[in-house]
C-alpha positions in Angstrom: 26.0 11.1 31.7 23.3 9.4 34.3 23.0 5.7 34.1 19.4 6.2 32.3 20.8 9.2 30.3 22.5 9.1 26.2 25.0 11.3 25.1 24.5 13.1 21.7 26.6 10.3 19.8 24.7 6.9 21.3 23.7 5.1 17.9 21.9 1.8 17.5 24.9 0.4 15.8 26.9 0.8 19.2 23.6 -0.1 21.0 24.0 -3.7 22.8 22.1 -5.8 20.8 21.2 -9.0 23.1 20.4 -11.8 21.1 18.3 -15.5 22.4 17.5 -18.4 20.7 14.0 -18.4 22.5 12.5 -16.0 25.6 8.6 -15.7 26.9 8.9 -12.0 25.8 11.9 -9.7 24.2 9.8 -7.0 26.0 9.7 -8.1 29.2 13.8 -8.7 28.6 13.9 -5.3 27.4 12.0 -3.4 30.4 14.5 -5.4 32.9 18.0 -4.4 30.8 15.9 -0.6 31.0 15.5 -0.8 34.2 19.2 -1.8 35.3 20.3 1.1 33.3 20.6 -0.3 29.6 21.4 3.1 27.1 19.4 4.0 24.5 19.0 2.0 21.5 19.6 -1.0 23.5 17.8 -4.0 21.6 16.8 -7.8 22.5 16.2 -10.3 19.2 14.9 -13.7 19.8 14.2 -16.4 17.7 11.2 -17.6 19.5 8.8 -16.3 21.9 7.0 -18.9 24.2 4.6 -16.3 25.8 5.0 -13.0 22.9 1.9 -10.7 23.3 0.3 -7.5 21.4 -1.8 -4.7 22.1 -4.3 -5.1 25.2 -2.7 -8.0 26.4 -3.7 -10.5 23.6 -1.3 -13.3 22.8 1.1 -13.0 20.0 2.3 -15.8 18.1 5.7 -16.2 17.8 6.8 -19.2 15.8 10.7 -20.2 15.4 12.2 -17.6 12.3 10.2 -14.7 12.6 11.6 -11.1 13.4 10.9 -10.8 17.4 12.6 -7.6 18.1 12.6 -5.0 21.6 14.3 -1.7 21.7 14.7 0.2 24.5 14.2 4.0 23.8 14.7 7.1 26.0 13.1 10.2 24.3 13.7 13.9 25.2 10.4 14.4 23.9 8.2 15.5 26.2 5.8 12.8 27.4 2.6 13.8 25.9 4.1 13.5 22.3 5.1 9.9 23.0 1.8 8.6 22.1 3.2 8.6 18.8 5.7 6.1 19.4 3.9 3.0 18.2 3.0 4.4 15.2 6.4 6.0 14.3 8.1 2.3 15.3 5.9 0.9 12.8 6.9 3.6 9.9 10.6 2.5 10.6 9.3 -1.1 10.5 7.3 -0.2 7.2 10.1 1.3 5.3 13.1 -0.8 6.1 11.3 -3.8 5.0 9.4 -1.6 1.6 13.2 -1.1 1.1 13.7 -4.6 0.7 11.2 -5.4 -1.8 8.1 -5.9 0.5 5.5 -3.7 0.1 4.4 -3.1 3.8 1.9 -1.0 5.4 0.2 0.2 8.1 -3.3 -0.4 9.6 -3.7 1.4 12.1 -3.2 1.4 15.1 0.2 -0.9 15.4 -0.7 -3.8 12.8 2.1 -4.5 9.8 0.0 -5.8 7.0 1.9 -7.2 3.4 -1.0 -7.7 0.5 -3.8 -7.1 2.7 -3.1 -9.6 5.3 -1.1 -9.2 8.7 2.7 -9.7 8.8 3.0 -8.6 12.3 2.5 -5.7 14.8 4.1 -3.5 17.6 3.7 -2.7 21.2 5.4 0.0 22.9 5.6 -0.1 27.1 6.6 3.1 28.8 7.7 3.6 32.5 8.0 7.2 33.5 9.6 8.4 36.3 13.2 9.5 37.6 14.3 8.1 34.3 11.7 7.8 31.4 11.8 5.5 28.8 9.9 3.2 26.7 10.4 -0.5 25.2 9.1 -0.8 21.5 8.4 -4.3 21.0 8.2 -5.4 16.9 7.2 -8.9 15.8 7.1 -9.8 12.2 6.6 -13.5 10.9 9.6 -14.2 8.2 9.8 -17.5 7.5 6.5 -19.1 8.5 3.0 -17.5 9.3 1.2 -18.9 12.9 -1.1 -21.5 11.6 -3.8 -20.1 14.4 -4.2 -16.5 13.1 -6.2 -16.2 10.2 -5.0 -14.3 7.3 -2.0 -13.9 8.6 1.2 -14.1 6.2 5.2 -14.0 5.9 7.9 -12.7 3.9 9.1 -16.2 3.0 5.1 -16.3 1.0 6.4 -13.4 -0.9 10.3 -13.3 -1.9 13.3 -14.5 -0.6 13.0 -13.5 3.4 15.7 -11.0 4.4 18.6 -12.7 7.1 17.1 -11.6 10.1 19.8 -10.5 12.6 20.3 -8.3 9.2 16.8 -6.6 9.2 17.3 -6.5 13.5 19.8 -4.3 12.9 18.3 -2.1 10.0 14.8 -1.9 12.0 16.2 -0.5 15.3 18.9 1.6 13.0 15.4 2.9 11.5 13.2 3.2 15.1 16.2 5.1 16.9 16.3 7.6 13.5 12.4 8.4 14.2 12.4 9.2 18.1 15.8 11.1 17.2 13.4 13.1 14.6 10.2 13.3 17.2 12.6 14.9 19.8 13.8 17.6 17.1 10.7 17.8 15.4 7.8 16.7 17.3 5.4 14.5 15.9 4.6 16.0 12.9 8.2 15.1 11.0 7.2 11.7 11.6 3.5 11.3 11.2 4.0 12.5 7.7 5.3 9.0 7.3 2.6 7.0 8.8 -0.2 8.8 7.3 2.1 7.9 3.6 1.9 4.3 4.7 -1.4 3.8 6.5 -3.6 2.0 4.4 -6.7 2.6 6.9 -6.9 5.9 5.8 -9.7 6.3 2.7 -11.2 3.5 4.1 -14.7 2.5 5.9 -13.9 1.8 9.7 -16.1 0.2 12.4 -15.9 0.6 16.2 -17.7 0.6 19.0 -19.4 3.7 18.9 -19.8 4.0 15.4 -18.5 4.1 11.6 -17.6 6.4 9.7 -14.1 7.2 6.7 -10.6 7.4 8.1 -9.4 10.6 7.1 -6.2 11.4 9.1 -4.2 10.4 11.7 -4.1 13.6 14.7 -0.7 14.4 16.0 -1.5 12.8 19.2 -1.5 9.8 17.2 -5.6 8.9 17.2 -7.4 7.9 14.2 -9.7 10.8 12.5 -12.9 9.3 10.7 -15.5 11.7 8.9 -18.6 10.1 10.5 -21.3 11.8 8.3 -19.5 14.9 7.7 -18.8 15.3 11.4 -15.3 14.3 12.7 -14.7 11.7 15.5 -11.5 10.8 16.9 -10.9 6.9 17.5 -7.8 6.2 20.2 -6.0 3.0 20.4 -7.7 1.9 23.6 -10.9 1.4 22.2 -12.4 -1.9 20.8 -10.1 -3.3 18.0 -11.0 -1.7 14.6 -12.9 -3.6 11.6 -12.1 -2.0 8.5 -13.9 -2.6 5.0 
């Protein structure tokens, strides 16, 4: 097996799992241990992030407690299907913590929302070339929510929060099961998840070129919203989605 390769028995739960009491970014940790070879599955957990961020490059508040968790993945799935990563990373996300008690879902395209307001979110990095892979970055706030994001909440506002090295383990024992199933199975396996979870779907969206009913989430992992009864496909790079 190549240094960037996995053999057919690597398993999260023989994964390295790096743990730090506080880091700018598990991600950035992530995509360095990738880079020197680190085997699928391999994950970084910190307690704090002093400079955590999400999608576009927007800060992400990390305060002390929360769930601040980067896996690195190496698909065999051929590289156009791993657009589908972010949403698949937040179905594991979703469903390891609905089996807990918390009744997660997902707005799309990488938020983690509990009772309508936002627990947390992912980010996935990818780096292709003479070995592929991609870091999936998941931040969830546990025992407190940042004071400086409105409606934001935590687990601890709910129930009783789950230990978190715990749930570390469970989520990346859950993210690794997905991109298993997306290199067997393509995205459609998996997407049946998110579109059970995603809670934008039914619902009136806004974005920049227009509004319309999410109706369905495409296999290349864009949003589909009946716009009048024409259909108009919304990707995760455009302006940040209102829903109503």
């Amino acid at each position: 097996m190549s240094a960037g390769g996995r053999g057919e028995d690597a398993a999260a739960d023989v994964a390295p799992l790096v743990e730090k009491a506080q880091t700018p970014s598990t991600n950035d940790d992530a995509r360095a241990l990738a880079l020197s070879g680190a085997a699928h599955g391999t994950a970084v957990l910190a307690a704090r992030q002093s400079a955590g961020r999400g999608r576009a490059g927007r800060s992400f508040a990390s305060p002390t407690g929360g769930l601040y968790l980067s896996v690195v993945l190496r698909p065999h799935a051929p590289p156009h299907h791993w657009s589908v990563l972010p949403l698949a990373a937040g179905a594991a996300a979703a469903w390891t913590l609905r089996e807990r008690g918390f009744p997660v879902e997902l707005k799309w395209p990488n938020d983690l929302m509990l009772c309508g307001r936002k627990l947390g979110g992912v980010l996935v990095e990818s780096r292709m070339g003479h070995h592929d892979f991609a870091v999936v970055g998941i931040g969830a706030n546990v025992r407190e929510a940042p004071h400086d994001v409105p409606d934001a909440t935590c687990l601890a506002a709910h129930a009783a929060p789950p230990d978190v090295r715990a749930l570390a383990q469970a989520v990346r024992a859950a993210v690794v099961a997905r991109v298993a199933r997306l290199d067997a199975e393509g995205p459609r396996g998996v997407l049946s998840e998110v579109r059970a979870l995603c809670g934008t779907l039914g619902r009136r969206v806004e974005w920049e070129k227009g509004d319309g009913v999410a109706v369905d989430v495409a296999e290349d992992g864009a949003l589909v919203v009946d716009v009048g009864g024409a259909t108009a496909r919304v990707v995760a790079g455009d302006v940040r989605l209102r829903v109503r």
